[in-house]
C-alpha positions as CSV (number, residue, x, y, z in Angstrom):
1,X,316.7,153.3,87.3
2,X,318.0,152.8,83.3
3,X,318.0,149.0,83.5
4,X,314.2,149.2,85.3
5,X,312.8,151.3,82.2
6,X,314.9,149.3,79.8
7,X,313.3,145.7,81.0
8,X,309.8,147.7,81.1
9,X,310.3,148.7,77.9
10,X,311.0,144.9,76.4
11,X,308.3,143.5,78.2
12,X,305.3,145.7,77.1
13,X,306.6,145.5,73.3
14,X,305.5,142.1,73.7
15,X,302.1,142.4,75.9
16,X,299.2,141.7,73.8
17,X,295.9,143.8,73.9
18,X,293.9,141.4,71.9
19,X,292.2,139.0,74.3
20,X,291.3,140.5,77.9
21,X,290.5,138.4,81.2
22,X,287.2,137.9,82.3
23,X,288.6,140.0,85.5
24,X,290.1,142.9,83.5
25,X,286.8,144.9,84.0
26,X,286.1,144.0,87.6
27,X,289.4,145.4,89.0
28,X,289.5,148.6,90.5
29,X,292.6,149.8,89.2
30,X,291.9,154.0,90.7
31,X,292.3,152.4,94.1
32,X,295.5,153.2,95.7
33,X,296.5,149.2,96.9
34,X,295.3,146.6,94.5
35,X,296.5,142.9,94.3
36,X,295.7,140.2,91.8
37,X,296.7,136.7,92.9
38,X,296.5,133.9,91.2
39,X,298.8,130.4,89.8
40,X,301.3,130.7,88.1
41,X,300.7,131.1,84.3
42,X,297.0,132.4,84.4
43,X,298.0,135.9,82.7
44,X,298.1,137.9,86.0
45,X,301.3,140.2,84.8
46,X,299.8,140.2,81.1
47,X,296.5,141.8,83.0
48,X,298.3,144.2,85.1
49,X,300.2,145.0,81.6
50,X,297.5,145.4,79.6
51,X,296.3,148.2,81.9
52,X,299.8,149.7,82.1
53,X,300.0,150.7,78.3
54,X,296.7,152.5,78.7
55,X,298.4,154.6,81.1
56,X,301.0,157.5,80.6
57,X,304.3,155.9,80.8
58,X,305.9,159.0,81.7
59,X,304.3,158.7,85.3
60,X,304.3,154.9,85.5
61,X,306.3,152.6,86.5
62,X,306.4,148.3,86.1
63,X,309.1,146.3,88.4
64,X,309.4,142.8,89.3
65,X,310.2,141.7,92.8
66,X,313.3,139.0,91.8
67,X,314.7,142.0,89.3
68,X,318.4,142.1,90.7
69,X,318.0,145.6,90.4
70,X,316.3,144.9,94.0
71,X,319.3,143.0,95.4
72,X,320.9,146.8,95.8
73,X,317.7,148.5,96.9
74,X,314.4,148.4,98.4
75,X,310.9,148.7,97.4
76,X,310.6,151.5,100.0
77,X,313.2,153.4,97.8
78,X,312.5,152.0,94.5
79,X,308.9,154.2,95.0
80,X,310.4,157.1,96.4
81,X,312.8,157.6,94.3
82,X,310.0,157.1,90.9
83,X,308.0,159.5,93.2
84,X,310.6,162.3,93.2
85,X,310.4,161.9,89.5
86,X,306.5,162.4,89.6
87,X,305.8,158.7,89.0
88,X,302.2,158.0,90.0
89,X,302.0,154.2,89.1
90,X,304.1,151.4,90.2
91,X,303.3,147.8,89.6
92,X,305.5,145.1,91.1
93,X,305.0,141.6,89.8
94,X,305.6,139.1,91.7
95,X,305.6,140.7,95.2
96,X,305.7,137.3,97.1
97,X,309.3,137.0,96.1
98,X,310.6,140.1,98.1
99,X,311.0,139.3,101.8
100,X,309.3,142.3,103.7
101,X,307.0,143.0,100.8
102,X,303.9,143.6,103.2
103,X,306.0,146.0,105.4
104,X,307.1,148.0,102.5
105,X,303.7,148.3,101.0
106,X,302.3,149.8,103.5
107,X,305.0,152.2,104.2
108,X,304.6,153.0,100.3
109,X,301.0,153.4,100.8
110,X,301.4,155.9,103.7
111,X,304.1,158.0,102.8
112,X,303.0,158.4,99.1
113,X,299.1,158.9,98.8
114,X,299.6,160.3,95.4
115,X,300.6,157.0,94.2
116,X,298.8,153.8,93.0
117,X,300.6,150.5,93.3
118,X,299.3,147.3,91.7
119,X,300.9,144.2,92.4
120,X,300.8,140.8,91.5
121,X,301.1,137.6,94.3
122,X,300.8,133.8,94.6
123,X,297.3,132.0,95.3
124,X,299.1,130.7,97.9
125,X,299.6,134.4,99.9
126,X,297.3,135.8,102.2
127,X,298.1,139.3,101.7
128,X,296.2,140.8,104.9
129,X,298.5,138.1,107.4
130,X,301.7,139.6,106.4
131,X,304.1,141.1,108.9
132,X,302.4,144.3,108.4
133,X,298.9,145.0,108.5
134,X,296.9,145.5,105.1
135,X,293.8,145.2,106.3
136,X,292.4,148.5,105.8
137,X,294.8,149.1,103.2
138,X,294.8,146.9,100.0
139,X,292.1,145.5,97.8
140,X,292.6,141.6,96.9
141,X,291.1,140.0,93.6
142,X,291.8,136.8,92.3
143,X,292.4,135.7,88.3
144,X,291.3,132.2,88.2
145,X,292.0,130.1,85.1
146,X,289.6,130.7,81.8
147,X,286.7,129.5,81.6
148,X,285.4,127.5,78.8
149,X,283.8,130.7,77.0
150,X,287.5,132.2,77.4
151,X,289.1,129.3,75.8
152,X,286.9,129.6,72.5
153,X,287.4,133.6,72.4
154,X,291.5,133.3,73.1
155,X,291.5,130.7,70.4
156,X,289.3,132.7,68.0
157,X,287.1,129.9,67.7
158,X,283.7,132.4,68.8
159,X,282.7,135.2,71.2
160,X,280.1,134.6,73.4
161,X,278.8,135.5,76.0
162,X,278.3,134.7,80.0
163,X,275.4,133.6,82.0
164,X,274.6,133.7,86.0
165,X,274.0,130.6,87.2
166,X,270.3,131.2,87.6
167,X,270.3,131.9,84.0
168,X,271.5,128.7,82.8
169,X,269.9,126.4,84.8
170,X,266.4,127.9,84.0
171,X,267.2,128.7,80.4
172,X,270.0,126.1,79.2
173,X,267.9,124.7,76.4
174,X,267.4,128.2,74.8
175,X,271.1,129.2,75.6
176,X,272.7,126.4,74.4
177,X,270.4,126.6,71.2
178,X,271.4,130.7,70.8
179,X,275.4,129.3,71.9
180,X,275.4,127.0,68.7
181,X,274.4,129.2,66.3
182,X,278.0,130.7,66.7
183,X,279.4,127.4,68.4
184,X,278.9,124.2,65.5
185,X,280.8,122.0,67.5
186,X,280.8,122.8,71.4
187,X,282.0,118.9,72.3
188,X,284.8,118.7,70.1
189,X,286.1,121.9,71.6
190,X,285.1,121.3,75.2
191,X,287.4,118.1,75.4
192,X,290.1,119.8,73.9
193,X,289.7,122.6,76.9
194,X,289.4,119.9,79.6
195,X,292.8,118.7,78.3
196,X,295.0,122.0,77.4
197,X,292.7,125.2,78.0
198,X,292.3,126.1,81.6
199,X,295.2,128.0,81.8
200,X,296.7,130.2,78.1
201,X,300.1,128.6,77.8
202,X,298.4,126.9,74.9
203,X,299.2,130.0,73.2
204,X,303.0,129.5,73.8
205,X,303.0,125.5,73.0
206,X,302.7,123.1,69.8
207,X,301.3,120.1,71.1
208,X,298.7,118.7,74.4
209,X,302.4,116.9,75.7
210,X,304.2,120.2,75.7
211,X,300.9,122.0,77.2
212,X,300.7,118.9,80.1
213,X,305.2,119.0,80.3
214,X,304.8,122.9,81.1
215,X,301.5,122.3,83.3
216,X,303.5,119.9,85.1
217,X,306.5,122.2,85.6
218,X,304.4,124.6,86.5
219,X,302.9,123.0,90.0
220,X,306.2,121.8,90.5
221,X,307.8,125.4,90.6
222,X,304.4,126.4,93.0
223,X,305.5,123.3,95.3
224,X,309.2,123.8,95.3
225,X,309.2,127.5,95.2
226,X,306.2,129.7,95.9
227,X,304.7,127.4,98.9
228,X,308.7,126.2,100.0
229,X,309.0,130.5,100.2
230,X,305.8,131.3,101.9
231,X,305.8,128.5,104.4
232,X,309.5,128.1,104.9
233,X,309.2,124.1,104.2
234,X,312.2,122.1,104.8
235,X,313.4,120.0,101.5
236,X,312.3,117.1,103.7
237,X,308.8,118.7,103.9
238,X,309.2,119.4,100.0
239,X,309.6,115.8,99.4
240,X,306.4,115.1,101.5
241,X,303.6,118.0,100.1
242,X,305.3,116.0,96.5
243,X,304.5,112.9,97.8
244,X,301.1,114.0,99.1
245,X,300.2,115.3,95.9
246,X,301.3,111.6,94.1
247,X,298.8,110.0,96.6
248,X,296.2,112.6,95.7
249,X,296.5,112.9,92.0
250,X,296.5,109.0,91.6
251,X,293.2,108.8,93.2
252,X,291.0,111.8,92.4
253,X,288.0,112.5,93.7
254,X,289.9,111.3,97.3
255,X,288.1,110.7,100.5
256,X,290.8,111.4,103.0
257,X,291.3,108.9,105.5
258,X,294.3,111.9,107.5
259,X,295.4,109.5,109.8
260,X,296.4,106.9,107.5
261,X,298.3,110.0,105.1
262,X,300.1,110.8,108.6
263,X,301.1,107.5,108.9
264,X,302.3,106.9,105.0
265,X,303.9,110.5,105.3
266,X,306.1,109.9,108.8
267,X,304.1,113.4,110.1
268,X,301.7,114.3,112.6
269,X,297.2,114.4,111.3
270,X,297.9,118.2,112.1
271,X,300.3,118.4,109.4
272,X,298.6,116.9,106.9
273,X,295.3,119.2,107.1
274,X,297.7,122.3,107.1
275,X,299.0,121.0,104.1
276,X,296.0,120.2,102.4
277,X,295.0,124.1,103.1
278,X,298.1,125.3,102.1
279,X,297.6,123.3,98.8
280,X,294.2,124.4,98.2
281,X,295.1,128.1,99.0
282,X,298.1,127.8,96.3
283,X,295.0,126.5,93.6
284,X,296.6,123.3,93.2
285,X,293.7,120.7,95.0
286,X,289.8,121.5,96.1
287,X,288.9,120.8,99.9
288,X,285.0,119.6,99.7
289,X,283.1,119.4,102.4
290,X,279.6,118.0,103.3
291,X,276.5,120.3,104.3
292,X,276.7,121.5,107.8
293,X,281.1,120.9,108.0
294,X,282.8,123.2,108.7
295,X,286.2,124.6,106.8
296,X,288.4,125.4,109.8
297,X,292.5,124.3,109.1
298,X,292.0,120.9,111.3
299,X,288.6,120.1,110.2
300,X,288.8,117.5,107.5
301,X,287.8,117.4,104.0
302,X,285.3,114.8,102.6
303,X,286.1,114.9,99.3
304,X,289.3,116.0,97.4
305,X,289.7,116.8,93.9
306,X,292.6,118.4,91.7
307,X,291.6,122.8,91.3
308,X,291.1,122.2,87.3
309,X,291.0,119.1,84.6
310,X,294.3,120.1,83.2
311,X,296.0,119.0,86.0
312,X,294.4,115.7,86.3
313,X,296.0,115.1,82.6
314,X,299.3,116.4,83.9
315,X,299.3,114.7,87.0
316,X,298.1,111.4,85.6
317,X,298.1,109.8,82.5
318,X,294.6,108.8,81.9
319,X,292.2,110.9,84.0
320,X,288.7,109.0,85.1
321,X,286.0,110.7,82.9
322,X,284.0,111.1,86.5
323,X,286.2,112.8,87.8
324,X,287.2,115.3,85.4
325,X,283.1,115.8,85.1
326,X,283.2,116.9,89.1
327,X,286.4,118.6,88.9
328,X,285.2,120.8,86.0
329,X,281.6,121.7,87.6
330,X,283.5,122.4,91.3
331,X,286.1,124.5,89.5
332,X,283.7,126.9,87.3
333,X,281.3,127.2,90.0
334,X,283.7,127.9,92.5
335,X,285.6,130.2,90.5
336,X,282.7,132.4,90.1
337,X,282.4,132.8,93.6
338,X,279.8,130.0,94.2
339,X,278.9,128.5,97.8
340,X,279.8,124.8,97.0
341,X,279.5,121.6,99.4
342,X,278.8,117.7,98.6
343,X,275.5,117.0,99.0
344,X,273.4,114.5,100.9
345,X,271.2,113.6,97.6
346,X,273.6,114.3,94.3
347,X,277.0,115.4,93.9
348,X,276.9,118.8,95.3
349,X,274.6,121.6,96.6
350,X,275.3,124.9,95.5
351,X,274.5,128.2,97.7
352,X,271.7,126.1,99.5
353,X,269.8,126.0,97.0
354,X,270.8,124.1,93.7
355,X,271.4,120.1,93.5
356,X,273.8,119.0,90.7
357,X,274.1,115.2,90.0
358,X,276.7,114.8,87.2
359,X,277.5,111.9,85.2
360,X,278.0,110.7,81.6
361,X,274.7,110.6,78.8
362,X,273.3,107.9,80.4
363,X,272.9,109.1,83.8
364,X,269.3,108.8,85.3
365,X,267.4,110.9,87.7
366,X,266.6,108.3,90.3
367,X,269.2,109.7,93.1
368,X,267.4,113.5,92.6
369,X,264.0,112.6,91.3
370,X,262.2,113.8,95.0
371,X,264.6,116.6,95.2
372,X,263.3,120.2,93.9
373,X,265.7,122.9,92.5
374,X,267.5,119.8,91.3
375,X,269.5,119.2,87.6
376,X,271.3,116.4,86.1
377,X,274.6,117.6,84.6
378,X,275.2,115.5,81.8
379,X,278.7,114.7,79.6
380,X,278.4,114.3,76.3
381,X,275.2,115.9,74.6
382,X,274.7,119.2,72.9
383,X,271.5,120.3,74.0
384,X,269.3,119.6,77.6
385,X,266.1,119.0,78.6
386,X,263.4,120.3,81.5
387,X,266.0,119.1,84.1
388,X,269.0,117.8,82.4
389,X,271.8,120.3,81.5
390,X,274.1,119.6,79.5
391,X,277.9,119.4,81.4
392,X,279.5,122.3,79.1
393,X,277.3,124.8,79.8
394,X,278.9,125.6,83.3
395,X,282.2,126.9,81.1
396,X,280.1,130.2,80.2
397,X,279.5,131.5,84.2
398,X,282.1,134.0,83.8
C-alpha cells in the first residue's frame, strides 16, 4: 500500500485549510457511510480533505477510485487489508469510477463496523439505486456551488454572514445596509461572480476566458464521462445529450416543446425527458415546473434553465441579462433546499408561500401588485424597499 500513502501524502501537502464550504459543518462525518456528491470542480475532495488532516493519519486512509493501484485489487480488500493495520478511516474519491462500488460498500460497511468510510460521487449518481442496497446504510449530502457570500470570503474580499430566506425578505433593507458596511461595492463584485464565481477554479485561473475554457471542459468531461459511465450511453447518444445541450444553452430560459426535440434529435419523447433528468440530476440544467405539475421522469418540464450563471457564459457567448437574473434566484434558492415552481402571477413561488417577480431596475409591480407575500427581485440596485429586494441578496442564503 506504499504508493497509496505516497499519493496521500502529495495530495494533502497541498489541501488548503483556509476557506471552508458552507457544508463543511453540516456533514456528519462520525457516521459510519457518508457521501458528498456534487459536479465536478465544486471542492468535494478538498472538503473530504480538509477533514482528513484533522484526523490521526496513522488510522486513516485517502484512495481514489481510478488510482491504478485499484486495477490489481478491490475496494473490498483495499479496506481490509488498512483494517488489519488498525485503519479506522477510509475516504475514496471518486467512487462512481469503480464498477461495483455500491456492492463493495456495503460489504465494507458490514464486515468492518469499526470503520468510517467517506466517499465522494457524481451529482449524477443516485447512490441508494445501486446494485446493492444503501438504503439503510449511507448518508447522502450534496456540495452545491458557492454562493455569492462564499465568493467574497474565498476571494478575501469580506466575511459575512448568511440569512434564511424569511430573514431577507422581511429584513433586506436593514441587511443589506449592515452587508455594506463591510461590502463598499456589492454590484461590481456580484457581476464578476455571475461570470467566474459559482464554482472555485477561479482560484487556479488568470483570466474570465480561462475560468469559462475550464467551465466548459468541465461539463464536457460530466457529459462524455460521468453520465456516458453511469448510464452506459452509446457515442451516438453522446453526440445527442451534446446536441441537446447546444439547443438548450442557445435558448435559455427554454419552454420545451419534447416532441419537436425528438424529432430534431432522431429519438423517441421518452428519451428526451430521461435525458433531461439525467441532465438535471448531473447539475448541469434546472427542470421547472408550474404549481400543481408533477416531477415524475416522463412528465415534462415548463421551463428550462442552465443549474448556475457560469455556464450560461460558458455555454454561450453573450448570456440574456433575464435569464441570468432567473437562473441565479432558482439556483440559490434551490440549492438551499427551497420548494421552487413557476408561478401563475410572477416568476416563481417558493415553498407555497413566497412570489418572486425578477427583473432589471425598472421592473414594476403591476404583475404582483394583488398578490400578498409577494417581492420584486430587482438587478442592479444596492439597497430595496417595502417590497422590492434587491437581486444580490439571494447569494447570502447559505
Amino acid at each position: 500500500m506504499e504508493k497509496l500513502f505516497s499519493f496521500q501524502n502529495n495530495i494533502l501537502q497541498n489541501t488548503p485549510l483556509s476557506f471552508k464550504r458552507y457544508l463543511y459543518q453540516q456533514i456528519p462525518f462520525h457516521s459510519r457511510l457518508v457521501g458528498v456528491k456534487g459536479i465536478r470542480g465544486v471542492g468535494k475532495t478538498t472538503l473530504l480533505l480538509q477533514y482528513f488532516k484533522t484526523q490521526s493519519l496513522s488510522t486513516s486512509l485517502y484512495v481514489t477510485a481510478d488510482h491504478p493501484w485499484f486495477y490489481q485489487h478491490s475496494l473490498l480488500e483495499t479496506a481490509e487489508e488498512w483494517h488489519k493495520q488498525g485503519g479506522r478511516l477510509l475516504v475514496i474519491d471518486e467512487v462512481h469510477k469503480y464498477a461495483h462500488w455500491s456492492a463493495e460498500l456495503k460489504n465494507i460497511y458490514d464486515g468492518f463496523p469499526e470503520m468510517r468510510v467517506l466517499f465522494t460521487a457524481s451529482s449524477a449518481l443516485d447512490i441508494y439505486r445501486g446494485e446493492a442496497d444503501l438504503s439503510r446504510r449511507a448518508l447522502s449530502v450534496t456540495l452545491h456551488g458557492m454562493s455569492f457570500r462564499e465568493y467574497l470570503s474565498l476571494y478575501q474580499l469580506a466575511d459575512l454572514p448568511s440569512f434564511p430566506l424569511s430573514d431577507l425578505l422581511e429584513n433586506h433593507q436593514i441587511i443589506a445596509m449592515e452587508l455594506m458596511q463591510t461590502l463598499k461595492t456589492p454590484l461590481l463584485h456580484f457581476k464578476k461572480y455571475l461570470q467566474t464565481g459559482y464554482l472555485p477554479l477561479g482560484v487556479q485561473t488568470s483570466s474570465e476566458q480561462e475560468y469559462g475554457m475550464r467551465t466548459f471542459q468541465l461539463i464536457d468531461a460530466v457529459l462524455g464521462f460521468d453520465l456516458a459511465f453511469l448510464h452506459d450511453y452509446s457515442a451516438s447518444h453522446q453526440s445527442k445529450i451534446r446536441r441537446l445541450l447546444g439547443v438548450l444553452a442557445d435558448t435559455v430560459p427554454y419552454i420545451p416543446n419534447i416532441q419537436e426535440l425528438a424529432t430534431v434529435l432522431q429519438v423517441s419523447r421518452n428519451t428526451v425527458l430521461m435525458w433531461l433528468q439525467h441532465l438535471e440530476q448531473a447539475a448541469i440544467i434546472r427542470n421547472i415546473h408550474k404549481e400543481g405539475h408533477g416531477t415524475s421522469v416522463l412528465q415534462k418540464p415548463d421551463k428550462i434553465v442552465l443549474e448556475n450563471t457560469n455556464f450560461n457564459y460558458a455555454l454561450g457567448k453573450t448570456p440574456n441579462e433575464g435569464t441570468l437574473r432567473e437562473t441565479f434566484v432558482a439556483n440559490q434558492l434551490c440549492n438551499k433546499g427551497h420548494h421552487l415552481v413557476l408561478a401563475e402571477q410572477g416568476d416563481f413561488m417558493v415553498d407555497d408561500k413566497y412570489t418572486l417577480e425578477v427583473g432589471g431596475k425598472n421592473k414594476k409591480k403591476k404583475q404582483i401588485a394583488a398578490l400578498s407575500n409577494a417581492w420584486i427581485v430587482k438587478d442592479n440596485i444596492e439597497i430595496g424597499y417595502t417590497n422590492v429586494i434587491p437581486l444580490w441578496l439571494f447569494g447570502f442564503l447559505y
